[in-house]
C-alpha positions as CSV (number, residue, x, y, z in Angstrom):
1,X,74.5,110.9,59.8
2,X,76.4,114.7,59.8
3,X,75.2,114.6,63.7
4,X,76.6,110.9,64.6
5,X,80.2,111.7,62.4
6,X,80.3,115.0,64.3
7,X,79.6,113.0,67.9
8,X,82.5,110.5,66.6
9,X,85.0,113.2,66.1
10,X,84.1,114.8,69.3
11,X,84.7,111.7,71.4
12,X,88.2,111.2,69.7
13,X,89.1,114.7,70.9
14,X,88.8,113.7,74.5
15,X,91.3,110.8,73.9
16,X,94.8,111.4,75.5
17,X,97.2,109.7,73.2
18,X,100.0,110.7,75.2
19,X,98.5,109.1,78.2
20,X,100.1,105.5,79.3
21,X,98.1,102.9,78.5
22,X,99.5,101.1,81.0
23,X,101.4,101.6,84.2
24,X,104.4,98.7,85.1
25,X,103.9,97.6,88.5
26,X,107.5,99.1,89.6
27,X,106.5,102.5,88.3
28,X,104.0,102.4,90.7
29,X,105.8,101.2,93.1
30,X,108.7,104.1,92.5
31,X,106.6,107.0,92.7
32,X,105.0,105.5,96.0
33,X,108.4,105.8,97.6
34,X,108.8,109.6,96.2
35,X,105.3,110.5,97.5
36,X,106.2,108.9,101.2
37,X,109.6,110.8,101.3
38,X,108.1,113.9,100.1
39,X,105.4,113.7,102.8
40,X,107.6,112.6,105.9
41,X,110.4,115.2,104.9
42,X,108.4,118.4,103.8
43,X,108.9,121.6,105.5
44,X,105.3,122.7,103.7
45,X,103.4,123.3,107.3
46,X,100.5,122.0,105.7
47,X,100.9,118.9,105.7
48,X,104.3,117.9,108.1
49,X,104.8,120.0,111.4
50,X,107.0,117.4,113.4
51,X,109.9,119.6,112.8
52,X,108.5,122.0,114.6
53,X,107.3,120.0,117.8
54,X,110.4,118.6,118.2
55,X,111.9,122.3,118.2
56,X,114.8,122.0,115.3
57,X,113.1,124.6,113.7
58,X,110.3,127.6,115.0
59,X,108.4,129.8,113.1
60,X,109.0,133.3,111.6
61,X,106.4,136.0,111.2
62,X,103.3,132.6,111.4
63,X,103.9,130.9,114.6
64,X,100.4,129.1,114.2
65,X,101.8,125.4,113.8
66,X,104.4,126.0,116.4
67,X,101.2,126.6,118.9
68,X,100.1,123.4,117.4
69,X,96.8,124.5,115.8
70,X,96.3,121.3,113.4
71,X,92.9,122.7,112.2
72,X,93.3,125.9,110.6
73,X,96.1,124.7,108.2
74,X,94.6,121.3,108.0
75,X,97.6,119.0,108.6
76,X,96.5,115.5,110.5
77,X,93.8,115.7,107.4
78,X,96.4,116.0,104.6
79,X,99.0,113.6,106.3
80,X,96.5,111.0,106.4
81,X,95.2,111.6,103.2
82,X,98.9,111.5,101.4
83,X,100.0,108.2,103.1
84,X,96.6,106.3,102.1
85,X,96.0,107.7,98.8
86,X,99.5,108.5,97.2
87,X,101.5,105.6,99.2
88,X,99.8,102.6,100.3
89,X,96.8,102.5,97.6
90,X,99.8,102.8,95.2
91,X,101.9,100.7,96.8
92,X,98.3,98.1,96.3
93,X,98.0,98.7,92.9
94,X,101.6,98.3,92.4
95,X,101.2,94.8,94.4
96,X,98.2,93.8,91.8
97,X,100.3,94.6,88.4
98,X,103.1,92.8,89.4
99,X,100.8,90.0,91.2
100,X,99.2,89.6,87.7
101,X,102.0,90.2,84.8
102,X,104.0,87.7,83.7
103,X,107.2,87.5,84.5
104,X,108.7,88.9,81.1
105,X,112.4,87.2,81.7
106,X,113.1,87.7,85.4
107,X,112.8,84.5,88.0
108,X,109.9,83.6,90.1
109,X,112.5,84.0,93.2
110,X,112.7,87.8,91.6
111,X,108.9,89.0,91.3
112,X,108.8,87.5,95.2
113,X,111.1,89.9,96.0
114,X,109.6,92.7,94.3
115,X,106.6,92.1,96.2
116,X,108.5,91.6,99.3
117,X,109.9,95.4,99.1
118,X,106.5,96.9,98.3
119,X,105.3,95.2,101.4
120,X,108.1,96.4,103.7
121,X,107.6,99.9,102.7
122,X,103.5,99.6,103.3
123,X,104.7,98.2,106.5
124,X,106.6,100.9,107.6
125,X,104.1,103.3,106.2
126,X,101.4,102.1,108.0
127,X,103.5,102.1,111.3
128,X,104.3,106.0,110.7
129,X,100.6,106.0,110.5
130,X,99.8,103.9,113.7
131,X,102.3,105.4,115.6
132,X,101.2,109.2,114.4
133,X,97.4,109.0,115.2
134,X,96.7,106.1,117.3
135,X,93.7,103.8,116.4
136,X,93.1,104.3,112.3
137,X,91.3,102.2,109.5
138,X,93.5,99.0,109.3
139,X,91.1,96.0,108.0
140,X,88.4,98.1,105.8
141,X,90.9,100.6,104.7
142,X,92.1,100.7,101.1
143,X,88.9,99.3,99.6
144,X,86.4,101.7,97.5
145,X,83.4,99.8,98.0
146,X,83.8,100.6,101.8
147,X,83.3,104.1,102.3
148,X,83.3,104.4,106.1
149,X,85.8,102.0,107.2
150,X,85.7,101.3,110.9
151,X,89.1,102.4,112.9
152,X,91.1,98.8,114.3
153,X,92.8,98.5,117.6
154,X,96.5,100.4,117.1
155,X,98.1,97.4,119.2
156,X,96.1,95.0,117.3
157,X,97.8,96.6,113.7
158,X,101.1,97.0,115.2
159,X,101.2,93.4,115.8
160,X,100.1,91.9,112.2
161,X,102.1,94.6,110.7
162,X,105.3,93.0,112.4
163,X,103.8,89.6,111.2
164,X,103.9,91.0,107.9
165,X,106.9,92.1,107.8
166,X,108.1,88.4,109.0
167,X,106.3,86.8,106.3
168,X,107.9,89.8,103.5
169,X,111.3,88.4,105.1
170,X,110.7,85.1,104.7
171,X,109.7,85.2,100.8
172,X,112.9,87.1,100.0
173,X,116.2,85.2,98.5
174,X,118.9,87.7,98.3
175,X,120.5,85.6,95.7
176,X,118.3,87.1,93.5
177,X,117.8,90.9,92.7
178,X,114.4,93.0,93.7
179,X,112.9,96.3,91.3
180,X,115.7,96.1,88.6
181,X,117.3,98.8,87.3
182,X,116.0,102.0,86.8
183,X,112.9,101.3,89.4
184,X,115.0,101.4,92.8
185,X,116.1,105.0,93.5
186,X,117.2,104.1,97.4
187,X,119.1,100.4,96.8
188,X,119.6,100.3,93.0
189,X,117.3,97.1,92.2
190,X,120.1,94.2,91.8
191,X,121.4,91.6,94.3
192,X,123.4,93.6,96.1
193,X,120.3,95.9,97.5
194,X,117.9,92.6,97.8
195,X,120.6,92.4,100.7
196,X,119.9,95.7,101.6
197,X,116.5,95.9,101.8
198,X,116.4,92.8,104.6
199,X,118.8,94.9,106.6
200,X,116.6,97.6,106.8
201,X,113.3,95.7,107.3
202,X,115.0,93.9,110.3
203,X,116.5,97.4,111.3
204,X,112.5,98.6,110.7
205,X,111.5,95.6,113.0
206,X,114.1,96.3,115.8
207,X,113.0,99.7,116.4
208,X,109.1,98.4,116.4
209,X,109.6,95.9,118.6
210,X,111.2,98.3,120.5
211,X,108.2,100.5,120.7
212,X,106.5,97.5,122.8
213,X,109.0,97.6,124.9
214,X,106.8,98.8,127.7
215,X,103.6,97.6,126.3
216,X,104.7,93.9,126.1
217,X,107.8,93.4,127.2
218,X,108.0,89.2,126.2
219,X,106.9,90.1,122.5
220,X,109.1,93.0,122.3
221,X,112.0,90.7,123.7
222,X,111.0,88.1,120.7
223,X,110.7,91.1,118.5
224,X,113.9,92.7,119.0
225,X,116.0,89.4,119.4
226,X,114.8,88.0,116.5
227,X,116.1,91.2,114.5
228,X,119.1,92.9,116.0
229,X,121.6,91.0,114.4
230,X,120.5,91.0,111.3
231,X,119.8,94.6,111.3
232,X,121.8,97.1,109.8
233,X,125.6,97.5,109.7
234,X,128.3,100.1,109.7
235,X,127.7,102.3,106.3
236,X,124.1,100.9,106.0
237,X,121.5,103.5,105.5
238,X,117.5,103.5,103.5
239,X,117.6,106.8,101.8
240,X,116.9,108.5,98.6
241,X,119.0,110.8,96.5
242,X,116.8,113.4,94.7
243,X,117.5,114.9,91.1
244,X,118.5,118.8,90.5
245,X,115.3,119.1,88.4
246,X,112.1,120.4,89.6
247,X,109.6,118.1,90.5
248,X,111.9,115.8,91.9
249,X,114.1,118.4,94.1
250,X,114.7,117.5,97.9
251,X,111.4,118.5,99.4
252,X,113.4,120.9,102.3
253,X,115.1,122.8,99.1
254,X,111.3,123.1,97.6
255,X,109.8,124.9,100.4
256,X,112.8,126.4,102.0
257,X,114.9,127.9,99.2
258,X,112.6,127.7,95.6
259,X,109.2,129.0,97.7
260,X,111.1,132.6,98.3
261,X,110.2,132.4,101.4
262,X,111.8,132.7,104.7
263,X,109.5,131.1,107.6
264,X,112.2,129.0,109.7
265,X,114.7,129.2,112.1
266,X,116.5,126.6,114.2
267,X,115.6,127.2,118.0
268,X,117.7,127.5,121.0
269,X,115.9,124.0,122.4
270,X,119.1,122.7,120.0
271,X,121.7,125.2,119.5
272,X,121.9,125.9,123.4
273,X,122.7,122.3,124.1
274,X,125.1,121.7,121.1
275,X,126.8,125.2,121.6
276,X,127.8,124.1,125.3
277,X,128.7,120.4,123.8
278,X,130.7,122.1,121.4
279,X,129.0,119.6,118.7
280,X,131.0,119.2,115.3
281,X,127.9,118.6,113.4
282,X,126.5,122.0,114.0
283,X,129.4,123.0,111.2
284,X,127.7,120.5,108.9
285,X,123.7,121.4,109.8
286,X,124.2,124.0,106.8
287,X,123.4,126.7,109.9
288,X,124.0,130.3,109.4
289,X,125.8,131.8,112.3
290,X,124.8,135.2,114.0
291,X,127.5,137.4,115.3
292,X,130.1,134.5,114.7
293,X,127.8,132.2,116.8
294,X,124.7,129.7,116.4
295,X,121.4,131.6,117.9
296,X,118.4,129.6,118.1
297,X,115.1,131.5,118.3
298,X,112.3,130.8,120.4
299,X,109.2,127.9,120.5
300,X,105.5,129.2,119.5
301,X,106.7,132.8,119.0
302,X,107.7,135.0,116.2
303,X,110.9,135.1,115.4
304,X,113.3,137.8,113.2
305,X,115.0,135.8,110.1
306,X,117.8,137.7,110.4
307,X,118.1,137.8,114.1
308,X,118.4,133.8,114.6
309,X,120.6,130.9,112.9
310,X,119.0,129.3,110.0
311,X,119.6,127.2,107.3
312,X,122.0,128.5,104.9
313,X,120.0,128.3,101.0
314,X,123.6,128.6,99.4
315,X,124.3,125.2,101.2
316,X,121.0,123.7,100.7
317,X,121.6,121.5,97.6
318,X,118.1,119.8,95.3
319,X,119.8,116.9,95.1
320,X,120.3,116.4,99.0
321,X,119.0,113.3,100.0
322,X,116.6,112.6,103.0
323,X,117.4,109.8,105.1
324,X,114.9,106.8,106.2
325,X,116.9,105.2,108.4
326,X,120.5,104.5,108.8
327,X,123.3,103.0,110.7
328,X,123.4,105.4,113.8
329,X,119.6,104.6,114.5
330,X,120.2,101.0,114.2
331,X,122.9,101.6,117.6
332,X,121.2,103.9,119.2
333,X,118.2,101.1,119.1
334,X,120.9,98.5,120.3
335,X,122.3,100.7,122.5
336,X,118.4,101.4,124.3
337,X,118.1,97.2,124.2
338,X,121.0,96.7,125.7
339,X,120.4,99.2,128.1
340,X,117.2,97.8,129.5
341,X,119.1,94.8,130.4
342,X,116.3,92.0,129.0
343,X,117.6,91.7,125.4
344,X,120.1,89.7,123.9
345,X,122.0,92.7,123.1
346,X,124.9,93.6,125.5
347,X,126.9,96.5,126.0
348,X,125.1,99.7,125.8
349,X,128.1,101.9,126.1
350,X,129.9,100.5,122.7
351,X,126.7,101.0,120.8
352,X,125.9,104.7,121.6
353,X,129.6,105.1,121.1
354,X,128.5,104.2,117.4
355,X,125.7,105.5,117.0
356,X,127.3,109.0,117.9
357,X,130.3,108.3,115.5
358,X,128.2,107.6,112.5
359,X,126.2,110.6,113.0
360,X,128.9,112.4,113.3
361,X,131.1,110.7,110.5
362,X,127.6,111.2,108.5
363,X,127.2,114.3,108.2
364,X,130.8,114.9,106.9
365,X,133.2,115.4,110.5
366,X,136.1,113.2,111.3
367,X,136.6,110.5,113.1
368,X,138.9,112.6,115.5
369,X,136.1,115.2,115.7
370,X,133.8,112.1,117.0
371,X,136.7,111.0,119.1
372,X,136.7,114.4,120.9
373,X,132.8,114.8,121.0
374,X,133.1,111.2,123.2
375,X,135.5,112.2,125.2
376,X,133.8,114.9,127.1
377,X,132.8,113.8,130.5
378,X,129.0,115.5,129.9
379,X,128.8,112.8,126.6
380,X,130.4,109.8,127.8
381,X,128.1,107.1,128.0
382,X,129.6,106.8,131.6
383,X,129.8,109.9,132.6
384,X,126.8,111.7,131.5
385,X,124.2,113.1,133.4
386,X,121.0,110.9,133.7
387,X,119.6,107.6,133.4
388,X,119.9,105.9,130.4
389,X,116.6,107.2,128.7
390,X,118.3,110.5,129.1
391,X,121.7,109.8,128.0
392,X,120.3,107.9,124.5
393,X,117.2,109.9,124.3
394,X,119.2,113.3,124.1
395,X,121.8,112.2,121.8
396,X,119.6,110.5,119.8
397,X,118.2,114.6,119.7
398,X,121.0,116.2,118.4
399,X,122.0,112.9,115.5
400,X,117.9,112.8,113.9
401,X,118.3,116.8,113.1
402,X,116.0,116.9,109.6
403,X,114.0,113.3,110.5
404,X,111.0,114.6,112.0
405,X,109.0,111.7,112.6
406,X,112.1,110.0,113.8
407,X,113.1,112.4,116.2
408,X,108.7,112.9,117.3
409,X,108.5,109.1,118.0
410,X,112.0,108.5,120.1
411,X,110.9,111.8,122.2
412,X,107.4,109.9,122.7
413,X,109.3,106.9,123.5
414,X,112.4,107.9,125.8
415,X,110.6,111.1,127.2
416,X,113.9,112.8,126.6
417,X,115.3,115.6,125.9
418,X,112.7,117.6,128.0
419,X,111.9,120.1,125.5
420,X,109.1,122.9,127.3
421,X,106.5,123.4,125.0
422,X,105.3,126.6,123.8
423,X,103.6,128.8,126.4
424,X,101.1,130.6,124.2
425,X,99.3,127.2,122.5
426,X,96.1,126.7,120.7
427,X,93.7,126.3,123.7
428,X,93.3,122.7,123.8
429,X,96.5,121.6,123.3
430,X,98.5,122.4,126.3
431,X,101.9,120.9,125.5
432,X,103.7,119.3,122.6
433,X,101.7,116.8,120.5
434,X,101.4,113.3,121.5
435,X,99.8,112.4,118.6
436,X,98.0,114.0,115.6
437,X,94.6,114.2,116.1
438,X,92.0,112.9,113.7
439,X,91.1,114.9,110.8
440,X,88.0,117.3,110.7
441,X,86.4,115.5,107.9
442,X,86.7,112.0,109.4
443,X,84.0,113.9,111.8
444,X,81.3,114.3,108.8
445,X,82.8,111.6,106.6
446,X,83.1,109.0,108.7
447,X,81.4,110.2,111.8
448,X,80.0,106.9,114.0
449,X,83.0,105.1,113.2
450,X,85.4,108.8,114.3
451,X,83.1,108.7,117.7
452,X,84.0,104.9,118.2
453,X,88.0,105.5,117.8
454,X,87.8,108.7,119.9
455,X,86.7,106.8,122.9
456,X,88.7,103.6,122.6
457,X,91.7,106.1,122.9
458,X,90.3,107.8,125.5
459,X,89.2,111.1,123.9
460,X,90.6,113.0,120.2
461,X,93.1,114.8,121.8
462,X,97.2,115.6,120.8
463,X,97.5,115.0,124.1
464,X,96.0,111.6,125.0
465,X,98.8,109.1,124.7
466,X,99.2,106.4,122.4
467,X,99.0,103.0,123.1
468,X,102.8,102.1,124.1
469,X,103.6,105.2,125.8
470,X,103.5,104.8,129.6
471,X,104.6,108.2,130.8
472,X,104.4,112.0,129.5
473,X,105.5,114.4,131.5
474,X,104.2,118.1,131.7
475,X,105.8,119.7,129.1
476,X,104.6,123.4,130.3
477,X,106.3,123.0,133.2
């Protein structure tokens, strides 16, 4: 009897009573979102180096991840690993609570909402996936009792995740409000951000559809059509204001100004051309000026802190947000549809006119100051040097400064600017990434099924191109 009262009182010390007993689906849901903007806007070069191929920023005294090494510091691994485990299985669970629990006093038209916005957010997470690594577990993925899911076709999953989206967009009634209060960080939960959030899933399907543009021109013609004008608006944007308390600071204030450290500064591949363009946002890039100038360093080489332009800490605020999506990318898309003259969309001109402006405008200059900017013969949509992949493509540079995987996939995309990649790289990755390659431990986890995606992408390589992208040029040269 002493030993089973003993046993008892044992097993009530392992109970957590400050632990939830259960977990609203909207919870779950709202620290998805953190854990996705976290991951897609870190500066932590563990787990998000896109920064640092697209050349806003190099490396200090560690050049490592601006030579592209993706294995020593293991990156593609803890990418993948984040976006599966802390986004879309959340975003899953958060789709089974609220799937399950009654309604508790909102509508029926409500909870369809709700489950509308957790599917437009696992639908853009799983494109940032797709359009990251290529081929990646798509049918098996997600469920525990499969261990070794088998990697799906990346066309194949861009496609139904564009019919998802479709079907999220048709169950929504924006007369009716989505998370509630409380619940919604980026759109606030009520009516007015139900509106919001089909804006920005059409804006989401624009730019996708976009992506096919020389895959499948017909469906991206459908694609595109179908969502342009009901894509965002002047002053719309998807973004997310962080809190002055640690742990929900700005991820770029965690590892840039709290971490101590000083590992980054912005590169010339940026300040050269916005120093000649005389750019107003450089004023607003919270850059540090060197001799009364902007100084970018150099690409895959150490560089002196103190030497270089770099973000100002004083400037750098927790509470910054980070931005999805916004009104300038939703132009610059119509301005590249209306540009390759098959859309709906006309008038390519007007639309990188606004997209520049509301960059511009955006990051706190004038409208005169935009005015200026887009008068200069070398900006002019008219005017400026190239074709129109060139024009779009480098502007489109210079406006996604801080949005990474933004920037990485409309570089992919346009093949402009030509940025030169970094002359002493990791040996088999001769040139900027293309691509993330698969994590070492889908090799030993998940090996038959790694082999099988390696080949039907023609080898596990940053360089081998993904499935929309019909021309890379030598970025060594």
């Amino acid at each position: 009897m002493v030993a089973l009262s003993a046993c008892q009182k044992l097993e009530d010390l392992n109970k957590n009573t400050k632990d939830f007993t259960a977990v609203p689906g909207e919870g779950i849901y709202n620290g998805a979102i953190r854990n996705l903007l976290n991951q897609l806007y870190t500066f932590n070069v563990n787990n998000n180096n896109t920064q640092l191929y697209m050349q806003y920023f190099a490396e200090t005294t560690y050049p490592d991840e601006s030579r592209y090494d993706m294995v020593t510091r293991p990156v593609p691994a803890n990418h993948m690993n984040a976006l599966y485990r802390t986004v879309l299985m959340n975003l899953k669970d958060a789709t089974n609570v609220l799937t399950a629990a009654p309604l508790g006093g909102i509508d029926a038209k409500q909870r369809k909402n709700q489950l509308a916005i957790i599917e437009i957010v696992s639908v853009f997470t799983w494109s940032n996936l797709v359009e990251t690594f290529g081929d990646m577990p798509y049918s098996e993925a997600l469920d525990f009792s499969i261990p070794s899911p088998k990697y799906d076709d990346a066309f194949t999953i861009y496609k139904a995740l564009i019919t998802r989206l479709d079907a999220a967009l048709a169950s929504m009634d924006p007369a009716f409000g989505g998370m509630g209060a409380g619940y919604d960080n980026i759109y606030g939960g009520g009516v007015a951000g139900t509106a919001k959030w089909i804006r920005f899933a059409n804006t989401l399907k624009m730019r996708m559809g976009l992506v096919l543009a020389d895959k499948d021109p017909a469906l991206s013609k459908t694609i595109v059509d179908a969502a342009e004008p009901k894509a965002f608006i002047a002053g719309d944007k998807c973004a997310l204001t962080y809190l002055s308390a640690s742990p929900n600071q700005n991820p770029v204030y965690t590892e840039v100004v709290v971490s101590g450290r000083f590992d980054f500064v912005v590169t010339s591949s940026i300040t050269d051309p916005m120093n000649t363009l005389n750019d107003p946002r450089r004023a607003y890039y919270l850059w540090t000026k060197i001799d009364g100038e902007y100084k970018g360093g150099a690409q895959g080489m150490p560089n002196s802190y103190a030497s270089f332009t770099h973000i100002d800490n004083a400037l750098l605020k927790p509470e910054r947000e980070v931005v999805v999506m916004d009104y300038a990318e939703a132009e610059f898309l119509r301005a590249e549809a209306a540009a390759r003259g098959t859309y709906a969309v006309t008038d390519a001109a007007t639309h990188y006119n606004n997209a520049i402006k509301a960059s511009i405008t955006a990051w706190g200059g004038t409208a005169a100051e935009a005015d200026t900017y887009l008068a200069q013969p070398a900006v002019a949509y008219a005017t400026a040097t190239g074709t129109w992949q060139q024009k779009i493509g480098e502007q489109a540079y210079y406006a996604y400064y801080m949005r990474g995987f933004t920037s990485w996939l409309t570089w992919r995309r346009l093949d402009y600017p030509r940025l030169k990649g970094a002359e002493k790289h990791v040996a088999e990755v001769a040139g900027i990434p293309l691509r993330y390659s698969y994590p070492v431990s889908e090799q030993t986890l998940n090996g038959a099924n790694y082999k099988a995606a390696a080949a039907a992408i023609g080898g596990d390589n940053a360089l081998t191109k993904l499935f929309w992208d019909k021309e890379s040029y030598d970025t060594l040269k």
